[in-house]
Each structure stands twice: as C-alpha cells, then as structure tokens.
Backbone as CSV, one residue per row, in Angstrom:
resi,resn,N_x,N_y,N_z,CA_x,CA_y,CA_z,C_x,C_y,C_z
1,UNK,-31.676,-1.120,5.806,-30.616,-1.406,4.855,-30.396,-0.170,3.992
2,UNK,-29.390,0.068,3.691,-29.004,0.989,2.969,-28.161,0.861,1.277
3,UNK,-28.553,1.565,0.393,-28.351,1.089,-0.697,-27.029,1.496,-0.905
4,UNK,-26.140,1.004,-2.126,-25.178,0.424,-1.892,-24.723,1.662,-3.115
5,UNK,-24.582,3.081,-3.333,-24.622,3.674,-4.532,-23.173,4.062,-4.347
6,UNK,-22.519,4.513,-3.184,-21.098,4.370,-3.703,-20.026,4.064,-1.993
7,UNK,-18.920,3.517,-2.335,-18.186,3.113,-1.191,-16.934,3.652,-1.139
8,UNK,-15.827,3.470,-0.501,-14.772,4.144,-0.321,-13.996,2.216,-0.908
9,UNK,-13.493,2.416,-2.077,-12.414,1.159,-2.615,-11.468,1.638,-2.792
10,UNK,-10.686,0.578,-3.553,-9.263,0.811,-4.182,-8.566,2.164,-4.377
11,UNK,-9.510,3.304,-5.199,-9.078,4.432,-5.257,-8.759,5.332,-3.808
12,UNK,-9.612,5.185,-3.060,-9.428,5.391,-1.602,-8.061,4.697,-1.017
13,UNK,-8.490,3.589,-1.013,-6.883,2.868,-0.302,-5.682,3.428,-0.811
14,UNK,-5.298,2.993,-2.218,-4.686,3.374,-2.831,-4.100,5.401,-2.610
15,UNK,-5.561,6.353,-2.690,-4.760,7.286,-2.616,-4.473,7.455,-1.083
16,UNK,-4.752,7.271,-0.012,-4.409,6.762,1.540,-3.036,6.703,1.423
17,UNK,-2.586,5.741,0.708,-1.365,5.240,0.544,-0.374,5.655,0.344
18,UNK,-1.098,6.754,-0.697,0.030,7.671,-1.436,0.232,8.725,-0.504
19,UNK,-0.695,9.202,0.052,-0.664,10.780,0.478,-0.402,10.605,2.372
20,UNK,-0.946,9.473,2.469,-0.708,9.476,4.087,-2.063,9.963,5.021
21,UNK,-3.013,10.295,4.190,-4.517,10.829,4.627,-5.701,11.048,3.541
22,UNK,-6.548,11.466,4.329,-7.427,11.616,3.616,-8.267,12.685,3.832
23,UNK,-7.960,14.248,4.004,-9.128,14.923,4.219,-9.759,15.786,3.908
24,UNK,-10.446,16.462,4.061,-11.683,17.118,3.533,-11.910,16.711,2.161
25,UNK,-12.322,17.735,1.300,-12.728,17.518,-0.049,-12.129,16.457,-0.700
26,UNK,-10.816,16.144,-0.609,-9.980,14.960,-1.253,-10.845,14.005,-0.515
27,UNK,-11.291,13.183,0.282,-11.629,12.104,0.489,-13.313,12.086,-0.408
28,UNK,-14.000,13.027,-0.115,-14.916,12.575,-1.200,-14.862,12.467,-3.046
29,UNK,-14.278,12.729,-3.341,-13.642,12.262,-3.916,-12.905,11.417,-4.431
30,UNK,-12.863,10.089,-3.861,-12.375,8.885,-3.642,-13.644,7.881,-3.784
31,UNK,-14.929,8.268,-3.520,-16.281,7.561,-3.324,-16.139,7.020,-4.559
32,UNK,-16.411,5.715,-5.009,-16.861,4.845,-5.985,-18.374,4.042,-6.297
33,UNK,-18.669,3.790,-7.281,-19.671,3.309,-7.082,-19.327,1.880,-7.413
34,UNK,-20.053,0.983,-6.635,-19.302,-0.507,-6.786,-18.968,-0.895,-8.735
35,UNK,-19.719,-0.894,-9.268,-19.526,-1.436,-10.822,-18.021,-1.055,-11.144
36,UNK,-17.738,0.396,-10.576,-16.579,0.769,-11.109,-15.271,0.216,-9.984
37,UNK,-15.278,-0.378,-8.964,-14.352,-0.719,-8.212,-13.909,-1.967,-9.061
38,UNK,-14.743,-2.295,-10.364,-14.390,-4.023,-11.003,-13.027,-3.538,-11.502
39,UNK,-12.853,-2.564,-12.365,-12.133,-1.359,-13.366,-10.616,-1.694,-12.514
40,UNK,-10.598,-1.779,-11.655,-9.113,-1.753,-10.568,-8.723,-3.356,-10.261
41,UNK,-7.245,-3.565,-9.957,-6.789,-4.778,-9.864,-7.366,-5.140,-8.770
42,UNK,-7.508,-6.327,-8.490,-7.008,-6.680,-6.709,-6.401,-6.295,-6.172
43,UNK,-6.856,-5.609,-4.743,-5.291,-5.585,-3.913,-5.307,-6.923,-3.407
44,UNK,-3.445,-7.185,-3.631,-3.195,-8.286,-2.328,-2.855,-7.305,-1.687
45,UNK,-2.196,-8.329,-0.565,-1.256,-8.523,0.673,-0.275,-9.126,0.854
46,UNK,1.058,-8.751,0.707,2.400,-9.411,0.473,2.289,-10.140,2.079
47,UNK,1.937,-9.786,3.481,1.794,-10.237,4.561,0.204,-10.026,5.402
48,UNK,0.712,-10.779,7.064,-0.837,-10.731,7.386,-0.855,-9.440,8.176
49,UNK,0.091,-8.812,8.337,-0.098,-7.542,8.890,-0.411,-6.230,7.881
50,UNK,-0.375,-6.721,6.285,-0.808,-6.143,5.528,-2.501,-6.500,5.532
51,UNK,-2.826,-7.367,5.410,-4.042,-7.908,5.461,-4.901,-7.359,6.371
52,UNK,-4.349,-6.995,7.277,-5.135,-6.460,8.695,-5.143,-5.140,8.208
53,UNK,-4.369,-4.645,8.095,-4.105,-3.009,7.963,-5.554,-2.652,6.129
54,UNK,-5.490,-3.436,5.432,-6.579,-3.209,4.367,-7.849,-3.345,4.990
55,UNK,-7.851,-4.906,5.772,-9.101,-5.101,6.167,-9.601,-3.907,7.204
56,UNK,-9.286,-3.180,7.745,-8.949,-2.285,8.923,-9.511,-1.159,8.179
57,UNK,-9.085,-0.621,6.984,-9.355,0.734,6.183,-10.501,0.614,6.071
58,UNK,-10.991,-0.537,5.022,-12.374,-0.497,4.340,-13.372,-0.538,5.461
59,UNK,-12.774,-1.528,6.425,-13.641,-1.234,7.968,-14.340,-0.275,8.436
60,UNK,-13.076,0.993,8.582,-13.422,2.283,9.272,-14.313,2.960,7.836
61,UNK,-13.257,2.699,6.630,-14.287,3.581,5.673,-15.357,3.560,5.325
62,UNK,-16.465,2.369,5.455,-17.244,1.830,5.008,-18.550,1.579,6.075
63,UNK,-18.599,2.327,7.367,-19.085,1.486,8.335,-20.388,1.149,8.282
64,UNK,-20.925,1.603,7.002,-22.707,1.016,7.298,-22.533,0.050,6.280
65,UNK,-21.451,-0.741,5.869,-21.628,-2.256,5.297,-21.296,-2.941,5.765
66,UNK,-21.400,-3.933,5.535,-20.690,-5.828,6.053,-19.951,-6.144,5.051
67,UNK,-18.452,-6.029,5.318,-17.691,-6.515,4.054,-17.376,-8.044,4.462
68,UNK,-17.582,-8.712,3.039,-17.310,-10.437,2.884,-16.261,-10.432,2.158
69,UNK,-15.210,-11.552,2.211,-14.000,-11.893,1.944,-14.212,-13.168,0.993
70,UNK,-13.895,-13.292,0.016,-14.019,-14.823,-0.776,-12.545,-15.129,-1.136
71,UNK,-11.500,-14.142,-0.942,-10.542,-15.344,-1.098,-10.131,-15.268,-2.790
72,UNK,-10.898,-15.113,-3.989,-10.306,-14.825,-5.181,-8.974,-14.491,-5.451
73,UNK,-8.507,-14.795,-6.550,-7.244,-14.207,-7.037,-7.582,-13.284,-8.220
74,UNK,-9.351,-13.346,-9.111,-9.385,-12.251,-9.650,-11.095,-12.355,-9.126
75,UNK,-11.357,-10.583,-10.222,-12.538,-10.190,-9.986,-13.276,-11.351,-10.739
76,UNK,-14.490,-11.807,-10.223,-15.466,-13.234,-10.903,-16.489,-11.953,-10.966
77,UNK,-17.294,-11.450,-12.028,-18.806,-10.446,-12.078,-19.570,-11.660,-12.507
C-alpha cells in the first residue's frame, strides 16, 4: 500500500481543461495533497459522457489508487 501524500485532483482536471494537456513540469505541479482537494468545489457532470471522461482522468492520473464514488452533492470531512 502506498501512502496517500499527494494525488492529481481538481486542480489537475481543471487545468487539463483549460490548456488541453499536461506536460512536463506543469503537470507536477498540479499534485495535491488530499486535505487540500476539500478547498475546491465538486466537479459535476452536466452528462454521462462527461462522467466517463472525469472518471477516465483521475483513472489514468492516479493509477496506484482505487478511486470510490459516493454520489454526494457536497464535500462531508
């Protein structure tokens, strides 16, 4: 298991979004450490092909975790 000190979130997606990539030095740079991913809204998903396409990012970005889905409409700490 591997400890959990920082992940690719919101700020990642988000700048993805903006710029159309992510590489070299700019993507590390994007690393969060979970406490601070609370700090950012939710993303929704206006559709399910949006849904796929988020679930899909954090997927590839993230690959030595298991991401769980609960479904919230806000952050519960």
């Amino acid at each position: 298991m591997y400890p959990l000190d920082a992940v690719y979130g919101p700020l990642a997606y988000n700048t993805f979004q903006e710029h159309g990539s992510l590489k070299g030095e700019g993507l590390k740079k994007t690393l969060q450490r979970s406490s601070d991913i609370y700090k950012y809204a939710p993303l929704t998903a206006q559709s399910y092909a949006e849904l796929i396409e988020i679930v899909s990012f954090f997927t590839v970005m993230n690959k030595r975790h298991t991401l769980y889905f609960r479904g919230q409409t806000r952050h519960l700490v």
